[in-house]
C-alpha positions as a LaTeX table, in Angstrom:
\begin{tabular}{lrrr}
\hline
Residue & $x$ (\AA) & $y$ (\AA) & $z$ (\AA) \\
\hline
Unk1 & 34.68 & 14.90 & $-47.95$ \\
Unk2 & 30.88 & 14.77 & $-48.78$ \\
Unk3 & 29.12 & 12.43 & $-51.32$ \\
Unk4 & 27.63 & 14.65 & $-54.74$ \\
Unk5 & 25.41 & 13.20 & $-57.52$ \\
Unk6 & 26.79 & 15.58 & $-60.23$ \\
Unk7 & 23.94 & 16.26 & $-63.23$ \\
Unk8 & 24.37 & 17.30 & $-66.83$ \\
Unk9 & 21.72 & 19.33 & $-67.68$ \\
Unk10 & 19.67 & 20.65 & $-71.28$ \\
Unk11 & 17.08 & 22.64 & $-69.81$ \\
Unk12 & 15.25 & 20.89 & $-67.34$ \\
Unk13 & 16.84 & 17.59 & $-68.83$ \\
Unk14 & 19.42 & 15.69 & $-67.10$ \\
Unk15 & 21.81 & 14.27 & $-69.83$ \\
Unk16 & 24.68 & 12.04 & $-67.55$ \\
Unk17 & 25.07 & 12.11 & $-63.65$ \\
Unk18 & 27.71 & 11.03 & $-61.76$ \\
Unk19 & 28.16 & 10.39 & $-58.33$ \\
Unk20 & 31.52 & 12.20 & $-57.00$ \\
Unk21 & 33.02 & 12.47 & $-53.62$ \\
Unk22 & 34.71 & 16.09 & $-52.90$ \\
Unk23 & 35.21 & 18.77 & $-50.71$ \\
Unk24 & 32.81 & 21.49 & $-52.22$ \\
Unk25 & 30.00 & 21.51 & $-54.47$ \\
Unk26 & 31.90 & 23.21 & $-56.79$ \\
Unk27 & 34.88 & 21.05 & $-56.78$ \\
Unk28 & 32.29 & 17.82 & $-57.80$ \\
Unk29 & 30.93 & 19.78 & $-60.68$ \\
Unk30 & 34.80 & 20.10 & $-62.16$ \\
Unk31 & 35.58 & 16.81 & $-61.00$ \\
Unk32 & 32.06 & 14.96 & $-62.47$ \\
Unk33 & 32.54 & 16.72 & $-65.49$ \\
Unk34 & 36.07 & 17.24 & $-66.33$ \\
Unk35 & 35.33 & 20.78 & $-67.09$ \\
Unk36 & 36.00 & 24.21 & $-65.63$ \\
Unk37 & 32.73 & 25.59 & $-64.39$ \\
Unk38 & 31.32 & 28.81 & $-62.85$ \\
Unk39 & 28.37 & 30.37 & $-61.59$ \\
Unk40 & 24.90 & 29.48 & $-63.49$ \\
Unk41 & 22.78 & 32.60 & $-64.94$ \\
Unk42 & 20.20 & 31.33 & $-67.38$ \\
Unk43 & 22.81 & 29.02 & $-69.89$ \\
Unk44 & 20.96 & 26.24 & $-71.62$ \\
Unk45 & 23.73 & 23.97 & $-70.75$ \\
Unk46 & 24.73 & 23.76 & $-66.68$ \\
Unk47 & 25.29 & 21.67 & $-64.15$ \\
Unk48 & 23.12 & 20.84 & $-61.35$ \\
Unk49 & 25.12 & 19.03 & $-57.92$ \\
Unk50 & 23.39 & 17.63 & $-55.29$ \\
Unk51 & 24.23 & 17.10 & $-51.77$ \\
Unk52 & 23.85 & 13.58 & $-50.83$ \\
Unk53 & 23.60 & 14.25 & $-47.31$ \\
Unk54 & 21.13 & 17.39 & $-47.29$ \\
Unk55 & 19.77 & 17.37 & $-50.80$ \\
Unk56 & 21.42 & 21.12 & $-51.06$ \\
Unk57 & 21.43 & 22.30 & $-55.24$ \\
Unk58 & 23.97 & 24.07 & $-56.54$ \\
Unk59 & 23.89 & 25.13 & $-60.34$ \\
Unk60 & 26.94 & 25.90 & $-62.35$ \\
Unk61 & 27.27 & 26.80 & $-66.10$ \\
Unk62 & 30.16 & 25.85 & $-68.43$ \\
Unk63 & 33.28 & 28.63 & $-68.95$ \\
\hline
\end{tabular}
């Protein structure tokens, strides 16, 4: 399992973070948030998860 700071996001603005340990990037984003997630296009509202150990970004919107 990997270490992910999990990032609420308005725009460029981070509203909460979390720190979450999980398997996949995608897993922390459900996990941080407690919210079903999928890929990010352009939404207004997403969630950015970082990689603790490579600083790899992943973006995901809300469903």
């Amino acid at each position: 399992m990997k270490s992910y700071m999990v990032e609420e996001m308005a725009g460029d603005t981070p509203v909460s973070h979390y720190t979450v340990i999980a398997d996949t990037p995608w897993q922390a984003a459900t996990v941080g948030t407690k919210k079903e997630v999928q890929g990010r296009r352009d939404e207004a509202q997403w969630v950015r998860v970082t990689e603790e150990s490579n600083r790899a970004v992943y973006k995901y919107a809300f469903k």
